[in-house]
C-alpha angles and dihedrals in degrees: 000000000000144000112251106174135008117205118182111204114195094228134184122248131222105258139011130283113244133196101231095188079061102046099051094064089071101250106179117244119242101211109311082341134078129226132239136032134313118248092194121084109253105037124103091189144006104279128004153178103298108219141190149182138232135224118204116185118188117205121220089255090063102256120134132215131194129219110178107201104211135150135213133283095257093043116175096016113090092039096295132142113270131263117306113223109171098212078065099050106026091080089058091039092063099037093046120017105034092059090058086046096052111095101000116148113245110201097097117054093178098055096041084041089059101044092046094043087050095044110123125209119236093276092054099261131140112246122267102272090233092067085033087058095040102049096044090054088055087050096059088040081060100040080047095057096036092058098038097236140098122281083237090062087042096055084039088051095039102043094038093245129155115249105249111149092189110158111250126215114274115221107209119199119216091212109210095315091080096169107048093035092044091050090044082054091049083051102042094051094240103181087213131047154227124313077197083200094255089195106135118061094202100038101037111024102031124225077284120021093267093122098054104038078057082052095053085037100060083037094066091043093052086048092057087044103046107040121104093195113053084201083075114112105161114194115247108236117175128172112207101181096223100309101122083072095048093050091040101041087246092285107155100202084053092049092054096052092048086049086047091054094055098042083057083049093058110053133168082023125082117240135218127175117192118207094356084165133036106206089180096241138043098252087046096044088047090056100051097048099042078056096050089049088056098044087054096048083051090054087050087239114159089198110120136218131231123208116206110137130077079007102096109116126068085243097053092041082053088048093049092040091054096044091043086232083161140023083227132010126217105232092200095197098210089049095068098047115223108049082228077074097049090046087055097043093056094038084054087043089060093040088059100048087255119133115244118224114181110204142164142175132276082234082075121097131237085261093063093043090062102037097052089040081057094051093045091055082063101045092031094217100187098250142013139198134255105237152235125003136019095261093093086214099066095049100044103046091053097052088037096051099036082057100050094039085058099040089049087047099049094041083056088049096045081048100056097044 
């Protein structure tokens, strides 16, 4: 099987794109905006419209797959690449990309997904991870419908893993609205909650902590409220976007005891809290993770940490998981380019004793969404987002739904043969 035909759609993504640099020092919202100006390179204006564009591959049988290139929510802060516009890439895309693409076999993904994720432009550089990631999820459509299975048994056949279609832990993010999308989760029965988008110190965290220990407070009351099944113990998940370390100076003993003081909070509910902490650079943001984990397990806290930022790329999630600068890493899939990255980085996670999470952005599509909870079936990272967008429902119906719809579909399989 070949490709025919190669079509590229300027599409629109699930959430906004938000400078981050501008964010964190605490500018006030007018209304869903924020005022002031932006401090990264490609944005006109603090948040904006998040886009994306499909690829859209058709076979020489006449099927057609879909690979939507697309990039996360904080695009160009924490050493990312910048923000991805379509009307800027598209041009390059059909003089230079679809002619690689034309004619191409697709039988194998791994070998097409390394060539395409290590394809250079004119002027040596790698190609921007949102076309890496798009054109690598259209590959394994193909690979998928070439060979007449699922992306899940292509990624199983080509990476040498066992066939064990177990459901993974969702993770659901409230999105600015905290109350009512915590409360939909609770009700929901999300095994994993609520990000809560811990992004103003001021606003969010408090000159002390005090806000957000009131946050994870009214969350655990709502929990015991709202569950039908008293069975229920949802694991607390928040990610505070380095704001621990603005409100604490970025003293890591005070960090801990602040930490200390939440886990206790919490109760009977586990606790993570992803970046609580932005060193600036990966070396530095590795260092001091990897402390504030060892000052945890001396204090005997079961509380984990999630590393996110400064942590984007296979070769710094390496990095992180062999230092143990982190309990769980956020593998966020848009991030690492082609998805053949983001199949290697949980399988190494697991390898080293650190928890995978696969994660994402709500600036992501419902193509993304099903195509990365396919490939997840087939590496079993311990938990996956809900994605795209802010609205809880959308995202994680989609995840939930494209997971069971392919579990259902390879235990019929395993049962027929």
């Amino acid at each position: 099987m070949r490709i025919k035909e190669v079509l590229f759609v300027k599409g629109v993504a699930g959430f906004f794109f938000d400078d981050q640099l501008a964010i964190r020092t605490g500018l006030p919202q007018n209304g869903f905006i924020y005022e002031g100006s932006p401090r990264i390179p490609g944005f006109d204006r603090i948040r904006i419209p998040s886009e994306c564009v499909s690829i859209l591959l058709i076979l020489d049988d006449g099927e057609m797959v879909a690979g939507d290139c697309c990039a996360v929510q904080y695009s160009g802060a924490g050493g990312r690449d910048p923000v991805f516009l379509a009307d800027h890439y598209i041009p390059w895309m059909e003089r230079s990309l679809k002619p690689e693409l034309i004619g191409r076999d697709c039988s194998s993904f791994k070998e097409n997904a390394l060539f395409f994720d290590a394809l250079r432009t004119q002027e040596g550089r790698l190609l921007h991870t949102a076309i890496r990631y798009g054109v690598t999820q259209a590959l394994l459509g193909a690979t998928a419908k070439s060979t007449r299975c699922t992306m899940t048994e292509v990624v199983v056949r080509e990476y040498g893993l066992p066939l064990d279609p177990k459901p993974i832990k969702i993770f659901a993010q409230t999105g600015d609205d905290r109350y009512t999308n915590a409360e939909k989760m609770i009700l929901k029965g999300v095994e994993v909650l609520p990000h809560g988008l811990i992004n103003n110190p001021h606003k969010r965290v408090g000159s002390g902590g005090e806000k957000f220990k009131e946050y994870l407070v009214w969350l655990k009351k709502r929990i015991f409220e709202l569950r039908t099944d008293v069975n229920y113990r949802p694991e607390l998940h928040f990610d505070v976007y380095g704001t621990f370390g603005i409100v604490f100076e970025n003293n890591l003993s005070r960090i801990t005891d602040y930490i200390a003081d939440l886990e206790e909070a919490a109760k009977p509910f586990p606790l993570r809290i992803e970046s609580p902490v932005d060193a600036g650079s990966r070396e530095g943001q590795a260092e001091a993770l990897q402390s504030i984990c060892q000052l945890l397990s001396q204090k005997g806290l079961s509380t984990e940490i999630v590393a996110d930022e400064w942590c984007n790329t296979f070769e710094d999630i390496e990095l992180f998981a062999r230092e143990k600068a982190g309990h769980m890493i956020q593998i966020k899939v848009p991030d690492l380019g082609g998805i053949n990255n983001t199949i290697q980085a949980v399988l190494s996670c697991k390898a080293k004793g650190v928890k995978a999470y696969q994660g994402g952005s709500c600036t992501e599509t419902d193509v993304t969404a099903q195509i990365s909870t396919q490939v997840a079936l087939a590496t079993q990272p311990y938990q996956i987002l809900a994605k795209p967008g802010m609205g809880v429902d959308e995202g994680y119906m989609i995840v939930k739904n494209e997971m069971a719809r392919t579990i259902a579909l390879l235990k019929s399989k395993t049962s027929t043969r």
